[in-house]
N, C-alpha and C positions, 0 to 999 in steps of 0.2 A: 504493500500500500504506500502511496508516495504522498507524504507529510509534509509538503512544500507550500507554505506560505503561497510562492507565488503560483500553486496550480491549484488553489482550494479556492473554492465558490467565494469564501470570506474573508480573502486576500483585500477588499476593499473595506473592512474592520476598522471600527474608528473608536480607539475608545476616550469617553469622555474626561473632560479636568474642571472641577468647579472654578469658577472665576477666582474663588478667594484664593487659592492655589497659585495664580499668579501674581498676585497682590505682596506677599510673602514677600519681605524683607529679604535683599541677599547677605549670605551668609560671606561679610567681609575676611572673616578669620580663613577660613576653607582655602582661601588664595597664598596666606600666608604660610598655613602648614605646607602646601602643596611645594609653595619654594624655599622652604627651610629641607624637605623631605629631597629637593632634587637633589640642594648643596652636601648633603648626606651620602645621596648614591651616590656620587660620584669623588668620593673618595674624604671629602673635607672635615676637620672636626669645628664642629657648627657649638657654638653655647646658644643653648635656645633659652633666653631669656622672654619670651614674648606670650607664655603658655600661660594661663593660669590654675595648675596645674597640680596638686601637693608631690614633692620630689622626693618624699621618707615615708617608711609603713604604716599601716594601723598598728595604734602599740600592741604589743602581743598576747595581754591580759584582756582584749576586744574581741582579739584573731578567737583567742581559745574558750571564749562563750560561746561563738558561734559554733565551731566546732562540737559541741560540747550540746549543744541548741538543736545543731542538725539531726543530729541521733533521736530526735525526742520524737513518734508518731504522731503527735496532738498536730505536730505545724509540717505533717504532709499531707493534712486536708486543708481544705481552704481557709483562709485569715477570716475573721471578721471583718464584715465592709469595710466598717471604719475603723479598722484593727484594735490592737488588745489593749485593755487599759490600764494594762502595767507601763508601758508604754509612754501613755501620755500623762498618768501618772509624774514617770522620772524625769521629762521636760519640765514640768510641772516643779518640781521638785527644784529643777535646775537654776528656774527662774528667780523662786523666792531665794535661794540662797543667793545666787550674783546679782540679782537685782532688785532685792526685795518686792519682786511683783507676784501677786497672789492671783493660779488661775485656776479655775476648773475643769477638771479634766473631761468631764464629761460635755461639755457644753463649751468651752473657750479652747480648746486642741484639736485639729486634724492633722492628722497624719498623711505627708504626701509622699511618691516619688522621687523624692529630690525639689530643693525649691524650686527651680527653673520650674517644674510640673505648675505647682501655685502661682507663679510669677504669670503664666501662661493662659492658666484657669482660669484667675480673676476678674481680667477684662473680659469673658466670654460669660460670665455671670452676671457682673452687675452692667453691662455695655448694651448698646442699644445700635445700629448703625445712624453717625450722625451724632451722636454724644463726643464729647473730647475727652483724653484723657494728659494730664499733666506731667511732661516726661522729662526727665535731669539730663541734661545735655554739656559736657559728654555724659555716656550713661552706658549701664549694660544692654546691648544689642535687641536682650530677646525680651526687655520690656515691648520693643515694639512689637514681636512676635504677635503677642496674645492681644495689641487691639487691632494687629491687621484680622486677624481672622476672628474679631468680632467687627469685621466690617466699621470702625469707631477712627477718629481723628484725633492726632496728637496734637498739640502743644508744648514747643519746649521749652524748659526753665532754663537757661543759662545758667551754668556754674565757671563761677568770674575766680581769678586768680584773688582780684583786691577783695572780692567779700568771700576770701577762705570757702571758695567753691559749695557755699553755700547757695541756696535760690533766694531770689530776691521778689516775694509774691507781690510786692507794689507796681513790681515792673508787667505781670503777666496781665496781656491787653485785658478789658473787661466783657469784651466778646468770647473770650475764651474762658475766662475764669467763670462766668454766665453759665457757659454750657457743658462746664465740666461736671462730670460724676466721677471721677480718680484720678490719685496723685499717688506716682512712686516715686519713693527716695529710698535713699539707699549709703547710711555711711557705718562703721568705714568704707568709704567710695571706692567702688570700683569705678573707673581709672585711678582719679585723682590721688588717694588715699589717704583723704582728709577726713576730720573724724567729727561730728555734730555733739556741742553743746546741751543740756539741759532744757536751757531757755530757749535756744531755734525749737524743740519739739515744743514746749507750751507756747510761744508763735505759732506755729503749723498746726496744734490740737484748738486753738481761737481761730484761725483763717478756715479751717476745713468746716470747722461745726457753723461759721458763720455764712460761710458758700456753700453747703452741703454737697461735701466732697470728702468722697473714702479717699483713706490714707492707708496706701502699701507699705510697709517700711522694710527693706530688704537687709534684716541683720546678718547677712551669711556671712557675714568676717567679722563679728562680734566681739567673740573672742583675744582678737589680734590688737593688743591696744601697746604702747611702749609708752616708754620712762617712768613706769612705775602706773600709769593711768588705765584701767576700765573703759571701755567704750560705753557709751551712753546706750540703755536702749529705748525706742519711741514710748515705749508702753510704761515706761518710768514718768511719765507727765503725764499730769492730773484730768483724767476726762479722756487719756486714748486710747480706753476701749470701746468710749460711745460714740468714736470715730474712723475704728479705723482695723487695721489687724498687721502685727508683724511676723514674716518668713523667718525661718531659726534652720539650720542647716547642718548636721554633724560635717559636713564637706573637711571643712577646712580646718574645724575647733581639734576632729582627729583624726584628720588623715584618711577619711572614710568617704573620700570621692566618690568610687567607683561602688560604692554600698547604697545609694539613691535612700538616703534615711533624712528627711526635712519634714516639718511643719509649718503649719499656719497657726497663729496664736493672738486670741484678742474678744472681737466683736463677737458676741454668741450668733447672731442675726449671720452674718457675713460666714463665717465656721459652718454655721448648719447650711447655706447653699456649698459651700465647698464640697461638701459630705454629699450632699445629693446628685451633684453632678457626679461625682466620683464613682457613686454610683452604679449609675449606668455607665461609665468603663472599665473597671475593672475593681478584681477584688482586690485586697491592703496586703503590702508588703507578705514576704514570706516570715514566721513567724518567728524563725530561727534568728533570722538580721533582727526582727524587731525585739528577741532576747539579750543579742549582743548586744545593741544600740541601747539599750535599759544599763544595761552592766557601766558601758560607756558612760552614761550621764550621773550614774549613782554611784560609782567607786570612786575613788582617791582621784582628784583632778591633777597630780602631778605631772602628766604625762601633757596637760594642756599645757602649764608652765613651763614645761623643758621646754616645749615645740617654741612657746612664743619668747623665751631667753633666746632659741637658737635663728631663731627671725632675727631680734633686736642686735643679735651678735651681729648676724650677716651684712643689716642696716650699715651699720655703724662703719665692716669691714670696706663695704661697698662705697660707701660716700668720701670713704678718706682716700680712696682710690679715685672718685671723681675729682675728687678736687687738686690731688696730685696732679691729675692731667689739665686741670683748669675748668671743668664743665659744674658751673656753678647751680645748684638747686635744692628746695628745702626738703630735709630728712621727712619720710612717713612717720606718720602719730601713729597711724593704724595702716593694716589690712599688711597682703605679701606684697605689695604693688608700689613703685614709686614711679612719679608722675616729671618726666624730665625734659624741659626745654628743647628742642632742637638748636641749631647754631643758625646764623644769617645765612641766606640765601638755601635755604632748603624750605622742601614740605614737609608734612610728617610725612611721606611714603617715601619720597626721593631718600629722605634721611635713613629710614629703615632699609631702604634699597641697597643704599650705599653700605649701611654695615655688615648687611649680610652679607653682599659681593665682596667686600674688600677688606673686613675685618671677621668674616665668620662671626658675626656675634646678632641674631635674630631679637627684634625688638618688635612691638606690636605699635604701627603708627596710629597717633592718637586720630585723625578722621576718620578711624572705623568704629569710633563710640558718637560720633554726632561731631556738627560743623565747628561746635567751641572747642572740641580737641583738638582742631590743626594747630600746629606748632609747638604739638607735645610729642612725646612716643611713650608707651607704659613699658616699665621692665619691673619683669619679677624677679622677685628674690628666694630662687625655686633653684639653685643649685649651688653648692660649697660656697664657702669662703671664698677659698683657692681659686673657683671658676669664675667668681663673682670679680674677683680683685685682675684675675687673667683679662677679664670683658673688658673692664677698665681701660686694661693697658692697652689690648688691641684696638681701642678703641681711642687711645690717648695718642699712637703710631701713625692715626692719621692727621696730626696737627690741625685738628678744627676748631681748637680750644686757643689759641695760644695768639 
């Protein structure tokens, strides 16, 4: 029998692509690995500083819950929709102790995927097409994700060097502020990695509740705060939970990237549509991760403190390195990420262009978080000392500093 496309009756077969399909944000980074991955084949040692990415294990008192979890028959049948409430319990747990915030597990927790998954869900919840939603510029990519595909329109906040990459809501026109129903922020920021105040959150929990506008608050780098300082989180100011809900993310606190273990935390109203949607696609985590992920937020947080000493270490190696070669910029408060200048007469892509060709050293140019990033590039601080301080140099060899 001859199975040839081009001799079968339905060789003229057309299959369909919903519109929102093309609507979809391109996936800026995708370009990036793709020429970091050739400078690779073909023989180079590339430092890829542009990943954001964790570059050390899940501690191994995590590793051997799970282990330990797998073996268990309860969690090789299905999870509970909105998985187990041991669970949200130990977030729960997590919160009041670093942040003295009190939540309920049963009503103020869901459990996602990984944040990005929530990040995504959000605007397809409360969005409508033709609504706006209020987006930090630069900013993480796949904020826009989830209003292109609730068919919704952005607005961006500029995050300005002079107002500590903060948003400035006086500035955001009144047409827009009008018709917004969400606002993500997100510190410590990815790019920038700048870290928000107290007081900008009790500004933002008065501007939202006075424009009726949810508040996203993306704490995935929570955790990551230096010189001794705690990162603020949203839901520490007074009234944000009658506003708003923040993403919490094992990602980065331990090295549990590739473990897809985040929550949503906050509004009960907001929590229960997350849960409903969720729903109808699929069932909660395997139950074995969501044992580990328990162990993880309720044993000895030593293992967060080494990770963010060996950050602060790296910081520190990293910038006396810049500065040896002249490349002047201010140290991160927070996050793995630091947010650096380019030199005169470069873009941020030209610039990233040029260090990968000429210096091996991959950085992520700042115009693929939004049009306020030009004239940045983000590098993380996701590999040794050693590599960190090597970047420098090769990167010092090209006399653009001087």
């Amino acid at each position: 029998m001859n199975n040839e496309v081009s001799n079968s009756k339905y060789a003229a077969f057309s299959i369909p692509v919903a519109d929102v399909m093309t609507q979809l944000p391109t996936q800026f980074f995708a370009t990036l690995v793709q020429n970091v991955n050739r400078e690779i084949a073909a023989g180079h040692d590339v430092i890829n500083l542009g990943q954001g990415n964790p570059d050390t294990p899940t501690p191994v008192h995590i590793v051997k819950a799970l282990q330990q979890a797998a073996a268990n028959p309860l969690y090789h049948k299905y999870s509970p929709f909105t998985g187990y409430r041991f669970l949200k319990e130990a977030v729960a747990q997590r919160y009041l102790e670093d942040y003295g915030v009190g939540l309920d597990p049963d009503t103020e927790v869901a459990i996602l995927f990984g944040g990005k998954t929530g990040l995504v869900e959000l605007p397809q919840i409360l969005l409508n097409p033709g609504d706006v939603c209020l987006v930090p510029d630069p900013g993480y990519p796949d904020y826009w994700s989830g209003v292109a595909l609730a068919k919704a329109e952005m607005s961006f906040m500029p995050l300005l060097e002079r107002n500590g990459y903060l948003p400035d809501y006086a500035n955001i026109p009144d047409s827009d502020r009008d018709r917004a129903k969400l606002m993500f922020l997100n510190y410590p920021n990815n790019p920038t990695s700048a870290t928000a105040p107290l007081s900008f959150y009790e500004e933002t929990v008065e501007f939202a509740g006075r424009h009726q506008i949810v508040v996203a608050s993306d704490f995935a780098y929570g955790a990551i705060g230096y010189d001794g300082e705690r990162p603020v989180s949203f839901l520490q100011a007074a009234g944000a939970k009658e506003v708003g809900i923040e993403f919490y993310t094992l990602s980065k606190t331990y090295n549990m990237a590739g473990w897809r273990v985040g929550f949503a935390l906050g509004n009960a109203e907001i929590i229960s549509r997350i849960n409903l949607l969720q729903d109808h696609m699929y069932v909660s985590l395997f139950g074995g991760i969501q044992e580990a992920a328990a162990v993880a937020l309720t044993s000895s947080q030593d293992c967060v403190a080494e990770l963010v000493g060996r950050y602060e270490s790296r910081r520190n190696a990293f910038f006396q390195a810049l500065a040896d070669i002249g490349w002047k910029a201010e140290a991160p408060q927070g996050s793995f990420f630091s947010w650096l200048p380019v030199p005169e007469g470069f873009t941020s892509a030209s610039f990233a262009d040029l260090l990968l060709r000429e210096a091996k050293v991959a950085v992520a140019p700042g115009i693929g978080f939004g049009s306020h990033g030009e004239g940045y590039v983000r590098v993380g601080l996701l590999s040794t000392e050693e590599r960190l301080v090597e970047a420098a140099q090769r990167i010092g060899r090209l006399n653009l500093f001087r």
